[in-house]
N, C-alpha and C positions, 0 to 999 in steps of 0.2 A: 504494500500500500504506500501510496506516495506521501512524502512530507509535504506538509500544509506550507505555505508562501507566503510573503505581503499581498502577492497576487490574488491569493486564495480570500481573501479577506476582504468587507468593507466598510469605509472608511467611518466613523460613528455616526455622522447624521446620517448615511445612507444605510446602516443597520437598523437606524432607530425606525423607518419606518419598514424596512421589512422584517422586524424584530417578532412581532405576533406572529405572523406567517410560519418564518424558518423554525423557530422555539416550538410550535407546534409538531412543526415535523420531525423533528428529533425527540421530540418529549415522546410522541407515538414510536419512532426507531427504539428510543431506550428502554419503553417499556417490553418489548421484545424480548430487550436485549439484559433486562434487568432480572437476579436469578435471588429468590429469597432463600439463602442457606438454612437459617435459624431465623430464632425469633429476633434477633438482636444485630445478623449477621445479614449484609445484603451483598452482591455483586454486579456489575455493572460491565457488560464487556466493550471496551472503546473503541471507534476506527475513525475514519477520517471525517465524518460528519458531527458524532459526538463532540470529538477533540473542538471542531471546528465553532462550535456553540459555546463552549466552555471558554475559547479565547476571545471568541465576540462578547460575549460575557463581560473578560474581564478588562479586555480594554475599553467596553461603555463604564463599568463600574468606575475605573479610578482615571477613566477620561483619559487614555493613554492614544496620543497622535503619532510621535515623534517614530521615526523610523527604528530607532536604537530602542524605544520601549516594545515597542512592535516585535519587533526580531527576539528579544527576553521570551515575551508570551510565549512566542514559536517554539523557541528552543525548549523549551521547559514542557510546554506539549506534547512537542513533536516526541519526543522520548517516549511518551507513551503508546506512539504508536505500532497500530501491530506492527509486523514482518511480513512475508513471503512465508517463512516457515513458523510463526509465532503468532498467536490469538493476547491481546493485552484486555488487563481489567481494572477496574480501582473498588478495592472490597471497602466497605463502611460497615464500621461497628458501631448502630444507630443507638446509643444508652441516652433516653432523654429524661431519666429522673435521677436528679443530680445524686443522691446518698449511695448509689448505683455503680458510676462512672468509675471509681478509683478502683472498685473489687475487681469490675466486670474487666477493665484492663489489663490489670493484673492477672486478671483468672486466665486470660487470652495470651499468657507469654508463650512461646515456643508455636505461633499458631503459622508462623513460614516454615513451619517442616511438616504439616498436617491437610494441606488443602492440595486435590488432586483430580485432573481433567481422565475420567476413565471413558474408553472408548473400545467395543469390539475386543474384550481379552489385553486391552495395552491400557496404558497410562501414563499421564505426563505431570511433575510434580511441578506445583507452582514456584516462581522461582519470586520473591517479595525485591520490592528494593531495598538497599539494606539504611542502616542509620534512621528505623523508625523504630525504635525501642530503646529505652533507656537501664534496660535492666530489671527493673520494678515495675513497667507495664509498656506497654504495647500503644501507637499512635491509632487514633479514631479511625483514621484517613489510610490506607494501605493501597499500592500499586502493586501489579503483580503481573508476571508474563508465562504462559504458556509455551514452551519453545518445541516444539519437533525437530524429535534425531531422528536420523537416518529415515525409513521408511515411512512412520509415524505421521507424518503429513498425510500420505495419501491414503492408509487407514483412516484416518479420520474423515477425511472427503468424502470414503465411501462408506461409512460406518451408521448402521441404520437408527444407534441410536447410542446417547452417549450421556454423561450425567457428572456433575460435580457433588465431590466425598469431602469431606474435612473429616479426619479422624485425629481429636484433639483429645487429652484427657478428659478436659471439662466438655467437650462440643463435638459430639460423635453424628454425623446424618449424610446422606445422599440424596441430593435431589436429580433428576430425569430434566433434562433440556427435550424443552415440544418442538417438534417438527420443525416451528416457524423461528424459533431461537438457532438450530443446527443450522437452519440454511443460512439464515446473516450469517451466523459466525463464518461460516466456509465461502460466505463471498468478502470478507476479510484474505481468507489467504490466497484468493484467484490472482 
């Protein structure tokens, strides 16, 4: 999938008025693409369109023009975007009653060695970005990538059906990706 551009982008006032429009269509893409783990746990899998609302996003929020703030967004984005052989996500640990927050993060340490894309007899271990944990608990916010070795790709392509596991001490479950979730995701790695 290709990186997003200044090209790719437009300018704030000519967001602002296509901003209900496009925000729509991605909100209807993510919920697709939106996977509820647990009750606390959600995933979200990103590609060029999601990423593309999040920068529009944040350069109307903090009113960013300048080419140099432009390019920041990008870079920081673009990172997250899939691959050719890799599906990317951003997991959110949604804890919104605060006496909550400090256990439930905690309880969640060790949770980048537990979550796993099972597909057809294989599996691919999510790989987290690192530097979101401090020891004592785990960031709200988590990026995570998907990578296929060797074959693994096109298993998954052709794979009738496929599902996300976290097997965490505290956070044990599997959920089944529907039809319509499989197929975005595999036209991520066309």
């Amino acid at each position: 999938m290709e990186k997003l551009t200044p090209k790719d982008l437009w300018p704030n006032a000519i967001y602002e008025a296509a901003r209900t429009e496009f925000r729509n269509r991605v909100i209807a893409l993510k919920a697709v693409r939106r996977i509820a783990l647990a009750g606390d746990v959600t995933l979200v899998f990103e590609n060029r369109d999601t990423l593309r609302l999040q920068i529009q996003e944040m350069l109307r929020a903090e009113r960013i023009e300048t080419a140099a703030g432009i390019q920041e967004e990008l870079d920081v984005y673009n990172a997250l975007m899939p691959g050719r052989d890799s599906l990317s996500a951003t997991l959110f640990i949604e804890v919104t009653e605060e006496a909550r927050i400090k256990q439930v993060l905690h309880d969640l340490l060790g949770l980048e060695e537990a979550l796993h894309l099972a597909f057809d007899g294989d599996e691919v271990r999510a790989s987290f970005e690192e530097g979101r944990s401090d020891g004592a608990r785990i960031s709200a916010v988590q990026y995570v990538r998907f990578v296929f070795q060797g074959a693994q790709r096109e298993r998954f392509l052709q794979a009738k059906a496929a599902r996300l596991e976290l097997r965490h001490p505290k956070l044990r479950t599997s959920v089944a990706l529907g039809a319509e979730t499989l197929e975005s995701l595999r036209g991520d790695l066309a």
